[in-house]
MIVEXDO-823848 format. One record per residue (C-alpha): residue in three letters; x, y, z. Coordinates in nm, 3 decimals, padded with zeros to 5 digits. Last residue first. Layout:
BEGIN
  rest       px       py       pz
   ala        X        Y        Z
...
***
This chain:
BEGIN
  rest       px       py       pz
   unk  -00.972   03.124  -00.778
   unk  -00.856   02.889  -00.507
   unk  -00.610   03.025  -00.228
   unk  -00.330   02.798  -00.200
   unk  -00.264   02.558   00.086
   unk   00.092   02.408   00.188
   unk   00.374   02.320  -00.103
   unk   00.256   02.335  -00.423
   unk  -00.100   02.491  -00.537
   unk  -00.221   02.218  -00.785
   unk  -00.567   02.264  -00.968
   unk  -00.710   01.958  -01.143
   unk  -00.983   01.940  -01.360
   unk  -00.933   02.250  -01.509
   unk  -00.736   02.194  -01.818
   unk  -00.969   01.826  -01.821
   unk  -01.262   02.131  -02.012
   unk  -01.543   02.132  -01.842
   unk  -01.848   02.013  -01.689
   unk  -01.633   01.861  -01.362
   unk  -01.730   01.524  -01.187
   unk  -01.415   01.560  -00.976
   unk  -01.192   01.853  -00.894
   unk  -00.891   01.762  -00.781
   unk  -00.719   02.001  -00.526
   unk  -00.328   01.942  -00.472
   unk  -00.132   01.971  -00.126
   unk   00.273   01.961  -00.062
   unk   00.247   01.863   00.281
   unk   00.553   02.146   00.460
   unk   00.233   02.327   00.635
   unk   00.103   02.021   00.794
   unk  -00.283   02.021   00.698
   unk  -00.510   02.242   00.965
   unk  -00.615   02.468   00.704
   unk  -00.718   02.244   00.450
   unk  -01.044   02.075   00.527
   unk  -01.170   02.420   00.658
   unk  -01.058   02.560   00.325
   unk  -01.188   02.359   00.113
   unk  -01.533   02.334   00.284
   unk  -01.538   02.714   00.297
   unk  -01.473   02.668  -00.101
   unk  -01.782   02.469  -00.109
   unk  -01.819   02.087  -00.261
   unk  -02.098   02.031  -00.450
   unk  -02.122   02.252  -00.767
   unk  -01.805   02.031  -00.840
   unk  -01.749   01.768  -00.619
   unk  -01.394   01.819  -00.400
   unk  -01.095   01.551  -00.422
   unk  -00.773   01.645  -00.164
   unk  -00.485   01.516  -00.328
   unk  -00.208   01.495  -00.056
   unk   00.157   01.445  -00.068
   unk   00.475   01.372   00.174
   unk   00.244   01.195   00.409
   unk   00.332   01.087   00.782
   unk   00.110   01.442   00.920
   unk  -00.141   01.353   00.691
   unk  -00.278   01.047   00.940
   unk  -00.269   01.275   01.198
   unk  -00.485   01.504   01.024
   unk  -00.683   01.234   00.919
   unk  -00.711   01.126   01.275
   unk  -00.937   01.419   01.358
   unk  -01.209   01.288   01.152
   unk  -01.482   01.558   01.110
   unk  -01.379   01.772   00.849
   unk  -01.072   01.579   00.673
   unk  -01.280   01.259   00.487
   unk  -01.085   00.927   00.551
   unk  -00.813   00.840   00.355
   unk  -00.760   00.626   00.063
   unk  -00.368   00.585   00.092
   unk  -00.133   00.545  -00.223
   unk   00.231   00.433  -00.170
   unk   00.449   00.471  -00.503
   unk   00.742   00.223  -00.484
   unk   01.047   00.319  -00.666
   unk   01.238   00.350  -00.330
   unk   01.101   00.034  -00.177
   unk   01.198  -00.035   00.165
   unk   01.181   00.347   00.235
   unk   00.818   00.533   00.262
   unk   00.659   00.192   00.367
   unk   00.869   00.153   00.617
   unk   00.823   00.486   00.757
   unk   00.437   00.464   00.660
   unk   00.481   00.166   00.880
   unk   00.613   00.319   01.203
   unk   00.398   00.551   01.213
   unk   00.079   00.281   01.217
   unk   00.285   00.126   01.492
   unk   00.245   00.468   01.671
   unk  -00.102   00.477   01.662
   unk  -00.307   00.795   01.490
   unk  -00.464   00.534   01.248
   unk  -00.537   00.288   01.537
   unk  -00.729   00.513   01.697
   unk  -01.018   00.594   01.385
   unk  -01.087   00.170   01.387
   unk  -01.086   00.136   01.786
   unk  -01.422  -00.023   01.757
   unk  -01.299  -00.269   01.475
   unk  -01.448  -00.305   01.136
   unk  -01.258  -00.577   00.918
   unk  -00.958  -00.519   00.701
   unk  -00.861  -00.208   00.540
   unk  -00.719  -00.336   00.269
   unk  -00.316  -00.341   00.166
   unk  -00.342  -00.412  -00.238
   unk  -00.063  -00.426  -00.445
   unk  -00.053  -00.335  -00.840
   unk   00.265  -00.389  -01.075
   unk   00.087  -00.587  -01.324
   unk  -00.316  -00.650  -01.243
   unk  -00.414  -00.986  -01.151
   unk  -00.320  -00.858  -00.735
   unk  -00.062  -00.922  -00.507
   unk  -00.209  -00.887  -00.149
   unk  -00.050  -00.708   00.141
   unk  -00.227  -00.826   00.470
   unk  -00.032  -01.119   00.587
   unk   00.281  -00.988   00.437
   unk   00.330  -00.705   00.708
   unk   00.385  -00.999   00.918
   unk   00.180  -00.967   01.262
   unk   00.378  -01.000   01.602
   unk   00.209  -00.678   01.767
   unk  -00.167  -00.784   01.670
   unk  -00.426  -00.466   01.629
   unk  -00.277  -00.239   01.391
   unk  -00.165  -00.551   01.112
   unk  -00.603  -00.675   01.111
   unk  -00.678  -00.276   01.083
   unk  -00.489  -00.249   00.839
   unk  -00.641  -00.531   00.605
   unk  -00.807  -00.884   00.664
   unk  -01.010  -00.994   00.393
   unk  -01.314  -00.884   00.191
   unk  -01.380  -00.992  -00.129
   unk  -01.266  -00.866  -00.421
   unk  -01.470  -00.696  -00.695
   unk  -01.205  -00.404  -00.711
   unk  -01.516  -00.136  -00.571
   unk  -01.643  -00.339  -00.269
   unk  -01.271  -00.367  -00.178
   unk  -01.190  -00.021  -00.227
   unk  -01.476   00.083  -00.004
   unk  -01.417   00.089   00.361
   unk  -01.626   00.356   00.518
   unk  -01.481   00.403   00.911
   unk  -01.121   00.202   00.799
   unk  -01.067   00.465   00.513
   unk  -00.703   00.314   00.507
   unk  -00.758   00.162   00.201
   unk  -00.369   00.093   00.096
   unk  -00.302   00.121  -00.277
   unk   00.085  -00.003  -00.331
   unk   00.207   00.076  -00.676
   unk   00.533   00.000  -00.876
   unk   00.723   00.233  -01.103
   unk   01.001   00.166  -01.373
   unk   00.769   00.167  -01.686
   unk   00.528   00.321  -01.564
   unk   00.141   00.141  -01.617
   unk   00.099   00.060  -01.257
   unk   00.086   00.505  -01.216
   unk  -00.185   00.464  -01.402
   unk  -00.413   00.183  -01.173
   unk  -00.279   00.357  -00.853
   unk  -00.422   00.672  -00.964
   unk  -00.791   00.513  -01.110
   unk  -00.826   00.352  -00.708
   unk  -00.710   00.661  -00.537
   unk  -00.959   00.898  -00.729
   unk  -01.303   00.662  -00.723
   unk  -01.177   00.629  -00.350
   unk  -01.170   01.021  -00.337
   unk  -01.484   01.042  -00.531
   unk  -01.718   01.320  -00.329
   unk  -01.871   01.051  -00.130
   unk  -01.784   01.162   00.240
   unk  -01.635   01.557   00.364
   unk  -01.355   01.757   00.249
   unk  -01.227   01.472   00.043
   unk  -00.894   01.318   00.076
   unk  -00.612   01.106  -00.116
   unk  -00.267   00.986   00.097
   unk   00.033   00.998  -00.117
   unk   00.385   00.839   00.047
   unk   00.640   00.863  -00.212
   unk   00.734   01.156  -00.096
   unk   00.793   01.065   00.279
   unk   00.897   01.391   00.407
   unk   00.906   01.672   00.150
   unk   01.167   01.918   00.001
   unk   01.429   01.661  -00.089
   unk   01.138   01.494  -00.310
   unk   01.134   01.872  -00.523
   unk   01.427   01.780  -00.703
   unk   01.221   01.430  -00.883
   unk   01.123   01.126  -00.740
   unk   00.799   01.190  -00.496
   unk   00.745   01.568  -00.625
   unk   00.767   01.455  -01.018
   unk   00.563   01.141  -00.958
   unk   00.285   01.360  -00.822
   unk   00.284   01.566  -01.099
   unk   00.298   01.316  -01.357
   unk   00.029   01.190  -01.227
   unk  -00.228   01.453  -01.250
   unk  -00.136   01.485  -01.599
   unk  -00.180   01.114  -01.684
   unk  -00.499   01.101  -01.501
   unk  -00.652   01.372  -01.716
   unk  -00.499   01.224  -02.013
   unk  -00.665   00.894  -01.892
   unk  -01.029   01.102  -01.865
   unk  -00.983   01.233  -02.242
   unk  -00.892   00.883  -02.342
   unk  -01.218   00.673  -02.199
   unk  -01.196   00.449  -02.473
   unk  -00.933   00.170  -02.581
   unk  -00.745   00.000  -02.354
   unk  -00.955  -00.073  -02.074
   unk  -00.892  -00.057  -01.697
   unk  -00.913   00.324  -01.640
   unk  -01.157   00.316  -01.405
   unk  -01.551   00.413  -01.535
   unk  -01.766   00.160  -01.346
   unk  -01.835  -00.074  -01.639
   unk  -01.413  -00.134  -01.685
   unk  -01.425  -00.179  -01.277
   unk  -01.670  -00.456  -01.380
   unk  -01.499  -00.640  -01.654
   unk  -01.176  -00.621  -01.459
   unk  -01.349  -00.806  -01.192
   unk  -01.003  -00.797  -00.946
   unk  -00.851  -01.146  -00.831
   unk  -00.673  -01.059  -00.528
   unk  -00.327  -01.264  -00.524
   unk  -00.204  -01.410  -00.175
   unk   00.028  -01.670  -00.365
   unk   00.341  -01.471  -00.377
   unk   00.287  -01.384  -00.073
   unk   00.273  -01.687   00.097
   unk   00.629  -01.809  -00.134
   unk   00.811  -01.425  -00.014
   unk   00.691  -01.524   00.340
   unk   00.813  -01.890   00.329
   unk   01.155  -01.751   00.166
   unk   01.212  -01.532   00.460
   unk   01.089  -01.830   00.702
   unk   01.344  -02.028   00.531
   unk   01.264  -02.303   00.314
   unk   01.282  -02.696   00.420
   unk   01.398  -02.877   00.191
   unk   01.790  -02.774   00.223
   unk   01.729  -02.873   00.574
   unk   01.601  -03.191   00.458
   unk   01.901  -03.276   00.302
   unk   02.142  -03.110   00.548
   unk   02.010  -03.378   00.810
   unk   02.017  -03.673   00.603
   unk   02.393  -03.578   00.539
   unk   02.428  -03.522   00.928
   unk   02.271  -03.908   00.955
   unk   02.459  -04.065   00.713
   unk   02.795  -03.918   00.798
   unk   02.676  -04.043   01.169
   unk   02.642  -04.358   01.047
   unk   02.961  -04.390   00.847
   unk   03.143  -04.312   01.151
   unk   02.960  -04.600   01.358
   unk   03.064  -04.796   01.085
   unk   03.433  -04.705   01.087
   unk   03.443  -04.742   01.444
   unk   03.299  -05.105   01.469
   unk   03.624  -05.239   01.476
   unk   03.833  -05.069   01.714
   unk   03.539  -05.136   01.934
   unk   03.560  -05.529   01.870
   unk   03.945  -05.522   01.913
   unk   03.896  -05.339   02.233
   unk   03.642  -05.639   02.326
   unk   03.840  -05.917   02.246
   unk   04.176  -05.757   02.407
   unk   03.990  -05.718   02.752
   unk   03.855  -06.130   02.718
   unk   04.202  -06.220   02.667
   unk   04.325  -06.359   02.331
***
């Protein structure tokens, strides 16, 4: 045998190996492949695990409707209040509004119990059957939701605002409580009030307002009088509860927090630390600003 016909019989021969071995290799290849997740399902498994651990205990001791067993007069109150909202988000009156779903909670001016407000909202409306909750602190001046869960404090908003390329999952946190998500506000930042009127922050109460449709979206918002952004901030709302103080709050005060409000916003007063009956706790005028009695 020539030297040529040696070496095309030793090629001819070492085909089937070399075709096993690449087999080998592309079947090594699909295996870790099917190891390695997706960077969907690496998002969905990250925020699965993000969950905010709140003090149950210690929103019980605050007065939020976290217990079981007392506290019924102020859950009915809740309840009603509630079932309003969920009626304009879901029901005939949603093809009325923009963004129903989309709920931002006000005061005329600071600590009259809007966060107090948001934070006992989101916590009934978790209890629906067929309803989920996202409570977003967007009260980036005055942060308080955190302080008032028991969690600690972790990149929010203002942390998605800031950074183009930022996952919305980064900042929304599962929480111990069924049904309950958690968007903070993040950590102080100089352009805080700017980034609310920013385009990218349009752009998520549109996403927000239709990935989920049984979502409820909950925003503690700054005060109206004296925070120009709220306005814009109300402008991407379907709903707004604005909270007043009883024997606190003025009805100038009302109305100068209300008159600039989008006209098609369908606005509610709650009236909070009320001595009287829960019939008049909260006052609902429907679509725009009614005159209070």
């Amino acid at each position: 045998m020539s030297s040529i016909e040696r070496a095309l019989a030793k090629k001819k021969d070492s085909k089937p190996n070399d075709k096993k071995q690449s087999e080998e290799v592309k079947n090594s290849a699909d295996s870790a492949a099917e190891q390695q997740p997706s960077s969907q399902n690496v998002d969905a498994t990250y925020t699965e695990n993000k969950v905010l651990h709140i003090d149950k205990a210690s929103l019980n001791d605050k007065g939020y409707l976290i217990d079981t067993g007392s506290r019924k007069s102020i859950k009915d109150e809740f309840r009603q209040i509630k079932r309003k909202l969920l009626n304009n988000a879901f029901g005939s009156a949603s093809k009325m509004l923009n963004h129903p779903n989309l709920i931002m909670i006000s005061s005329a001016k600071p600590n009259e119990g809007k966060t107090f407000v948001s934070i006992n909202l989101a916590l009934s409306i978790a209890l629906e059957q067929d309803k989920t909750v996202l409570l977003v602190d967007a009260d980036v001046l005055r942060p308080s939701v955190n302080r008032e869960l028991g969690v600690e404090q972790s990149e929010g908003l203002i942390e998605y605002l800031l950074e183009d390329d930022k996952p919305l999952s980064d900042v929304m946190f599962n929480t111990n409580i069924d049904k309950l998500k958690i968007i903070p506000a993040g950590h102080p930042h100089h352009l805080s009030n700017e980034l609310l009127a920013s385009e990218k922050m349009a752009v998520l109460a549109n996403e927000l307002a239709n990935r989920y449709p049984d979502r409820v979206v909950i925003f503690d918002c700054p005060p109206l009088v004296g925070v120009t952004e709220t306005l814009v901030l109300a402008n991407l709302m379907g709903q707004a509860l604005v909270v007043v103080e009883e024997s606190k709050t003025s009805i100038a005060s009302i109305k100068e927090a209300t008159e600039s409000l989008n006209e098609e916003l369908a606005v509610g007063i709650v009236l909070n630390k009320a001595i009287r009956s829960h019939k008049d706790l909260y006052g609902y005028y429907g679509y725009g600003y009614g005159e209070a009695e």
